[in-house]
C-alpha positions as CSV (number, residue, x, y, z in Angstrom):
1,X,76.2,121.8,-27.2
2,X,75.1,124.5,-25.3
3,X,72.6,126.0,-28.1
4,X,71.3,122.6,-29.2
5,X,70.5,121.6,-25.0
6,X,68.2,124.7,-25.8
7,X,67.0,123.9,-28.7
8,X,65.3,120.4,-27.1
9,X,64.4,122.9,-23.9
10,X,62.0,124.8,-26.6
11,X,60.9,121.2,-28.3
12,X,60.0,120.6,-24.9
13,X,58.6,123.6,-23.8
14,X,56.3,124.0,-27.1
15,X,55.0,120.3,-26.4
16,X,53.7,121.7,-23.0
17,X,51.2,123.5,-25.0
18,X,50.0,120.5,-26.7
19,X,47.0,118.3,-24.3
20,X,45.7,114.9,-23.9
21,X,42.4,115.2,-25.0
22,X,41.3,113.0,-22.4
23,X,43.0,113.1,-19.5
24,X,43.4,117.2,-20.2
25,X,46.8,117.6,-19.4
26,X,49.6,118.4,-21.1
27,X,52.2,115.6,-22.5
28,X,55.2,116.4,-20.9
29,X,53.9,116.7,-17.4
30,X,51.7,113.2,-18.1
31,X,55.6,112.0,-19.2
32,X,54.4,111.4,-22.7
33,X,57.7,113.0,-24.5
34,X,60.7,110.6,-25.1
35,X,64.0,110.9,-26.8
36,X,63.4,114.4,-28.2
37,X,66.1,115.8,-30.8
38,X,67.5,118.2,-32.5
39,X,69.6,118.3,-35.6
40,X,69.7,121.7,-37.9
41,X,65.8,122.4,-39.0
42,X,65.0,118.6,-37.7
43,X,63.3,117.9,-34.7
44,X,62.4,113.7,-33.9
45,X,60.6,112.5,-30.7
46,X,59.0,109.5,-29.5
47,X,55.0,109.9,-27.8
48,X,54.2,107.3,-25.2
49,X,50.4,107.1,-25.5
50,X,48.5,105.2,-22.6
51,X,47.1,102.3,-24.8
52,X,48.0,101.4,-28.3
53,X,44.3,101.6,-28.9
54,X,43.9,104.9,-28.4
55,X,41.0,106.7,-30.3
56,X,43.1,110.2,-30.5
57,X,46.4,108.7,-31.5
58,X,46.3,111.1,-35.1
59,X,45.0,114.2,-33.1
60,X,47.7,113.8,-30.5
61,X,50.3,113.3,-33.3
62,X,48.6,116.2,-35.5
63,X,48.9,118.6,-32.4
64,X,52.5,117.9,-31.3
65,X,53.9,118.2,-34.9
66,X,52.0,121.3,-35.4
67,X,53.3,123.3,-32.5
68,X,56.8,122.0,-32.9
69,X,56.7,123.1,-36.7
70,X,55.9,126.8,-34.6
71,X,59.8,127.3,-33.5
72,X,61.7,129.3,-36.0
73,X,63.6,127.3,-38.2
74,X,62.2,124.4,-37.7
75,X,61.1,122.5,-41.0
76,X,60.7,119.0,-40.5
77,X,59.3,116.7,-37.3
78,X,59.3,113.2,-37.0
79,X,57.6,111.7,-34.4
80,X,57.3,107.5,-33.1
81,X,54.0,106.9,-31.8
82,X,54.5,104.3,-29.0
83,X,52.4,102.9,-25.9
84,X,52.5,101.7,-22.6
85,X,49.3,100.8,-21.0
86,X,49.1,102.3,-17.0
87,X,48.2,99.7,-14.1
88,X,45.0,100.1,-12.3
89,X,46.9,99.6,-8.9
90,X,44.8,96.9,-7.6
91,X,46.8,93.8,-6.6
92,X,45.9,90.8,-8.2
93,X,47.5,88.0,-5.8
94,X,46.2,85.3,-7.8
95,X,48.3,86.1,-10.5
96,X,51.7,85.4,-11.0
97,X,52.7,87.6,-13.5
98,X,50.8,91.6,-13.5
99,X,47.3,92.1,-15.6
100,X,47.4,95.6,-15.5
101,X,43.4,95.7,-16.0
102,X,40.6,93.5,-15.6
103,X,37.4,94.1,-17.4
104,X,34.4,92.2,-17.0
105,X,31.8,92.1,-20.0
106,X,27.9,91.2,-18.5
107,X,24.3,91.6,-18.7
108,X,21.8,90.8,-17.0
109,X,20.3,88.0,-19.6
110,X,21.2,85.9,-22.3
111,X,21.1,86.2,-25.9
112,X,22.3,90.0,-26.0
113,X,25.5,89.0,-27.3
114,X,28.1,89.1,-24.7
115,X,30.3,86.9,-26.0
116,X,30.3,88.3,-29.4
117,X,31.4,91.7,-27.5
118,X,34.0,90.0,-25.7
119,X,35.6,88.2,-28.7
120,X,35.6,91.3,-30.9
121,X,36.6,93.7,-28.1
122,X,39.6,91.2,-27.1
123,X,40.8,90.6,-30.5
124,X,40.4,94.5,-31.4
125,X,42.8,95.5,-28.7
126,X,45.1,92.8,-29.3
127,X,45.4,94.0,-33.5
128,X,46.0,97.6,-31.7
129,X,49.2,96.2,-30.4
130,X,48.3,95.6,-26.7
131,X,48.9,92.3,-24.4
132,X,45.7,90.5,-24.0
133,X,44.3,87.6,-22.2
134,X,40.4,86.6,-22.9
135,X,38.7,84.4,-19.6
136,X,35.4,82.7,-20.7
137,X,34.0,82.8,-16.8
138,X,30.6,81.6,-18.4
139,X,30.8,78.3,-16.9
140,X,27.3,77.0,-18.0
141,X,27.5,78.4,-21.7
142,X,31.6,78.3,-22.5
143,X,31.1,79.6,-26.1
144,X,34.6,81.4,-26.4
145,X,36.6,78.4,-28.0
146,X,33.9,78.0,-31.1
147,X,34.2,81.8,-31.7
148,X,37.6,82.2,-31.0
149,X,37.8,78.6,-33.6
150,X,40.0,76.5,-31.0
151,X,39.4,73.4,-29.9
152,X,42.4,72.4,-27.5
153,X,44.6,73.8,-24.8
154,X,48.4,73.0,-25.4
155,X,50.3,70.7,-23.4
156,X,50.7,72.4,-19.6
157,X,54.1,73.2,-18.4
158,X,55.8,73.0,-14.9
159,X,51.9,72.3,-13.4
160,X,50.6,74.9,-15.1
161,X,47.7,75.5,-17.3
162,X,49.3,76.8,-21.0
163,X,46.0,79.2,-22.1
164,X,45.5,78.8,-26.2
165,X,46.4,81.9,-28.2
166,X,45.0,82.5,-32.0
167,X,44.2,86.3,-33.0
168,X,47.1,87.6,-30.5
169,X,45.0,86.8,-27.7
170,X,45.8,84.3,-25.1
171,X,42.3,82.2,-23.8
172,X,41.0,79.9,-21.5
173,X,37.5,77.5,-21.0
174,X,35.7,75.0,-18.9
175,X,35.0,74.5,-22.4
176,X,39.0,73.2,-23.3
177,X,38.5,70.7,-20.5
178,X,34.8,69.1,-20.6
179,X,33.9,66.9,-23.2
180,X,31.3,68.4,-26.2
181,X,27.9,68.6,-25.3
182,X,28.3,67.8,-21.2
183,X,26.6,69.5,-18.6
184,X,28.1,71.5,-15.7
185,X,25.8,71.2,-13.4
186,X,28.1,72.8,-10.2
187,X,27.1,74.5,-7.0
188,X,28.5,77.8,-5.9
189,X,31.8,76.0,-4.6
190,X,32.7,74.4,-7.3
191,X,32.0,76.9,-9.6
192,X,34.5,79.4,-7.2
193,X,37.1,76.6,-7.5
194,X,37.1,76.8,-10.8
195,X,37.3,80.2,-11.5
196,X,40.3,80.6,-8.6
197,X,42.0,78.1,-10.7
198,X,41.5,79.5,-14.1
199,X,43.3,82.8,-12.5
200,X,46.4,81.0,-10.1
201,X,46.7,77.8,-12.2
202,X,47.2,79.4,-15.9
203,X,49.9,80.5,-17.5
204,X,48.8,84.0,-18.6
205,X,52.0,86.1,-18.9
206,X,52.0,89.6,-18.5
207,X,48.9,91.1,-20.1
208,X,47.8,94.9,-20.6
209,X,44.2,93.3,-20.5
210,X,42.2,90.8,-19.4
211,X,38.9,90.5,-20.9
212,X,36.4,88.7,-18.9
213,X,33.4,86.6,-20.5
214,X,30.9,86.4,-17.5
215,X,28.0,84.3,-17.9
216,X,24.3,86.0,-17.8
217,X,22.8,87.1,-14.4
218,X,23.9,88.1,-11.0
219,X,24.4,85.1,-9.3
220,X,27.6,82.5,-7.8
221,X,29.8,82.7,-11.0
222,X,30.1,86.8,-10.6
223,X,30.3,87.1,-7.5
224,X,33.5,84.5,-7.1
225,X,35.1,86.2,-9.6
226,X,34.8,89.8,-8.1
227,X,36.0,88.2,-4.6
228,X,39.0,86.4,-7.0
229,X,40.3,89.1,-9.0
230,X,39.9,93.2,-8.2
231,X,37.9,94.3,-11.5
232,X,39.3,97.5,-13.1
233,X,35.7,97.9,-14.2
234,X,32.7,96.5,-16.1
235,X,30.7,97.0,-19.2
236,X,27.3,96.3,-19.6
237,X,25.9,94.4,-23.1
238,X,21.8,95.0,-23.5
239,X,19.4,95.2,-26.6
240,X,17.3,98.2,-27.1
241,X,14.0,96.5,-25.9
242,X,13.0,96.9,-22.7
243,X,13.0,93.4,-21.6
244,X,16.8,93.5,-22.2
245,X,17.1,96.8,-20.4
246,X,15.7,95.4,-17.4
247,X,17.6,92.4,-17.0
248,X,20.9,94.6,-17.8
249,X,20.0,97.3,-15.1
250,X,20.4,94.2,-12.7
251,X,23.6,93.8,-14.2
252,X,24.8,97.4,-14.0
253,X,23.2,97.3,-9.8
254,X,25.1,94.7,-9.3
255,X,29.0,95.8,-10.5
256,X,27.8,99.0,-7.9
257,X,26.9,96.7,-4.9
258,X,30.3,95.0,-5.5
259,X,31.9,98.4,-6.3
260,X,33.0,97.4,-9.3
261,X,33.6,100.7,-11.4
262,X,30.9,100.5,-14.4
263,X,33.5,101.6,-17.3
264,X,30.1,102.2,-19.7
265,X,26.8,100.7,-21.5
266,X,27.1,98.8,-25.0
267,X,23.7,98.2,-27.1
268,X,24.6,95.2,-29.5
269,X,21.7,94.6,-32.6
270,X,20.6,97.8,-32.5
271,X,19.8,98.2,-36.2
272,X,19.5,96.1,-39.2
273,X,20.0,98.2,-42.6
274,X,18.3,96.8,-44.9
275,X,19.3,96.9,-48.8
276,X,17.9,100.1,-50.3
277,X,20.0,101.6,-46.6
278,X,17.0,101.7,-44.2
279,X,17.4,101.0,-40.7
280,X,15.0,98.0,-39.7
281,X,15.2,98.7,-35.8
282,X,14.3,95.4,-34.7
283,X,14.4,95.4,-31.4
284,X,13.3,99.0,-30.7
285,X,15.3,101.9,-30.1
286,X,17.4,103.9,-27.8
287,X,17.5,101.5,-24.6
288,X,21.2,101.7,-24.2
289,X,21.6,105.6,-24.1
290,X,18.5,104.8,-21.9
291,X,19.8,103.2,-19.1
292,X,23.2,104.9,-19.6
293,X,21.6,108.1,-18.9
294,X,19.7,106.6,-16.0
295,X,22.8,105.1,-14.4
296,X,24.6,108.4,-14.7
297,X,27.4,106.1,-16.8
298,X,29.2,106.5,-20.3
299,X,27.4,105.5,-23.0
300,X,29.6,103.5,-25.3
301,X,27.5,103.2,-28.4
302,X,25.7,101.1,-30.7
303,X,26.5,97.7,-32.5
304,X,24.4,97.1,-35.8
305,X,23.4,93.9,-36.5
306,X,24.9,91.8,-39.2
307,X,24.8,88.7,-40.6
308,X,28.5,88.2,-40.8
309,X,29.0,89.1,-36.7
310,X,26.6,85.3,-36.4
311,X,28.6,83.9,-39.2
312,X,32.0,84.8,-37.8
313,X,31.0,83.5,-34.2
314,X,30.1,80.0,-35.7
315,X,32.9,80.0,-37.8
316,X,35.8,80.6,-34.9
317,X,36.4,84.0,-37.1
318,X,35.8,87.6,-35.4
319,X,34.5,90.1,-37.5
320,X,37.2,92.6,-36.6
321,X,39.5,89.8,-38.7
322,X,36.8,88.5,-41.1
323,X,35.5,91.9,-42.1
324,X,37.4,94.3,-40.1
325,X,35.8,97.5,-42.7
326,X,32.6,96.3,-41.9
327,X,30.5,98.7,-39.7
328,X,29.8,96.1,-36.7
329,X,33.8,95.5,-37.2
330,X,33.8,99.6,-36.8
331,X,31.7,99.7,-34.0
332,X,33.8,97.0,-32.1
333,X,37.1,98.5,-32.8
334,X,35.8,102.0,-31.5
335,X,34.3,100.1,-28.8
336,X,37.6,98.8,-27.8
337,X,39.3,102.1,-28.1
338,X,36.5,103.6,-25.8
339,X,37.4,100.8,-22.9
340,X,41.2,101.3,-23.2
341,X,40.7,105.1,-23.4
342,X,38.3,104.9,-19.7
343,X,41.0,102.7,-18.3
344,X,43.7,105.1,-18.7
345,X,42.1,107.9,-17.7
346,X,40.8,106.0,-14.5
347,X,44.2,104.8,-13.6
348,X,46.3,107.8,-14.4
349,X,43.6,109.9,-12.3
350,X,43.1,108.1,-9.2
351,X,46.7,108.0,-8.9
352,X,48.8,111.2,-9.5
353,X,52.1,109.5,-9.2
354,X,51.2,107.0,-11.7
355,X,53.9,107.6,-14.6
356,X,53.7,106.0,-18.0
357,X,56.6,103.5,-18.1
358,X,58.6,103.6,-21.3
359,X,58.4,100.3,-23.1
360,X,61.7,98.0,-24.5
């Protein structure tokens, strides 16, 4: 008993050695290492990552199987990859049951694509295996249900508000509850009424994260929801034409006058590639790294455009299901990965004492 209690104090020990590429510490001391083993020339241990959609999951698995395999004697390591997303910290009183981050998607104009970023970052992280809630908060445009392709809420329960779920991701809209067609035409009250009540009155569970559709531009709607719900931070959708850029830097000012953490800058359409594998650039070049670099913020990359993103939206289908080897479906899913990655690192940084919790 006595040899084999230090045989798991080497496993251990040699895992020390192996880093988080991210957060740039090691995975025992981050509490990464579960249920380590030893039997003969066989070593088996479980690795907590911080988000089942995390971009480094084979490095991190690569790295700690190759320094185990270092010990003498050692010939075989098996290893369960497993996650449990950190909490932000921030208390969310409107909520009955913990989000453990809140991410607002904006810009600072229509027509960039917002909602199409929403959807497929949403459904991306819900495929990686995470708990995810999607709030259309676009009062005037509620677009969600038609890409989502739901058309009802179910029946509430107890007085509360049951959000729909298709794709693994639980959803709510003023668009569930208007008729087709009708106008919202609400003042600043009403509309902060509403979005209260989409966060107290629903149903949401316990998610890992909530992904929040805000409508275009800098006005009532945004600002009731940062004074609702404490944001874990924001991402910014522009084009690469200047126009966009503009509109999106008012976007980006204002997540910093409501100290909302700016996660990173998305450019959706950036290119169309053409048959013989050109790249028609139709709406110029560059703007997102532009204003990224200008902010001083991540930039989170690129988003071709494709026919089948516009299809899928009308069609209630998200092209990280409809086409998911396609490379705007690529581009989304690493998009996704990038968000969940800057939400762990934030939360397991501005809080030292922050352990991961092990999950079942």
């Amino acid at each position: 008993m006595v040899a084999l209690q230090n045989s798991v104090d080497e496993v251990i020990n040699k895992l020390r050695e192996v880093e988080e590429p991210e957060l740039h510490k090691d995975l025992v001391t981050l509490n990464m290492i579960r249920d380590v083993k030893v039997d003969g020339d066989k070593v088996s241990f479980r690795i907590i990552l911080t988000t089942p959609a995390c971009p480094l999951r084979d490095k991190i698995e690569n790295d700690a199987r190759r320094a185990v395999l270092q010990l003498p004697g050692i010939k075989t390591v098996e290893i369960t990859m497993d996650a449990s997303v950190p909490d932000d910290g921030r208390s969310r009183g409107l909520l009955t049951l913990p989000v453990k981050n809140a991410v607002a998607i904006a810009s600072g104009k229509g027509g960039v694509g917002k909602s199409t970023v929403a959807v497929n970052v949403a459904v991306a992280l819900a495929k990686s295996g995470a708990r995810v809630g999607l709030l259309d908060a676009d009062i005037y445009g509620p677009n969600i249900p038609t890409m989502m392709g739901v058309k009802r809420l179910p029946p509430p329960q107890d007085g509360k508000l049951i959000p729909a779920e298709t794709y693994g991701v639980k959803m709510m809209s003023i668009g569930f509850l208007v008729k087709p067609g009708q106008p919202l035409i609400w003042r600043g009250p009403m509309l902060h009424s509403a979005i209260r009540q989409f966060l107290a009155d629903v149903e949401w569970g316990e998610l890992d994260y909530l992904i929040i559709d805000l409508p275009p531009g800098t006005g009532d709607a945004q600002l009731s929801l940062a004074q609702s719900i404490p944001l874990s931070g924001g991402v910014i959708v522009t084009l690469p034409q200047q126009v966009s850029l503009e509109d999106a830097s008012r976007g980006l000012a204002m997540f910093m006058e409501l100290k909302v953490p700016i996660l990173g800058v998305v450019e959706n359409m950036s290119y169309l590639t053409l048959p013989d594998g050109q790249r028609l650039e139709v709406f110029g070049a560059g703007g997102g790294q532009q204003l990224a670099s200008s902010a001083g913020v991540p930039f989170f990359g690129s988003i071709p455009l494709e026919p089948e993103v516009r299809a899928g939206g009308d069609e209630g289908t998200p092209i990280v299901v409809d086409n998911p080897q396609s490379p705007a479906a690529q581009a989304f899913i690493h998009l996704a990965e990038k968000i969940a990655a800057s939400l762990s690192v934030a939360a397991l940084s501005g809080n030292s004492s922050v352990k991961i919790n092990l999950i079942g």
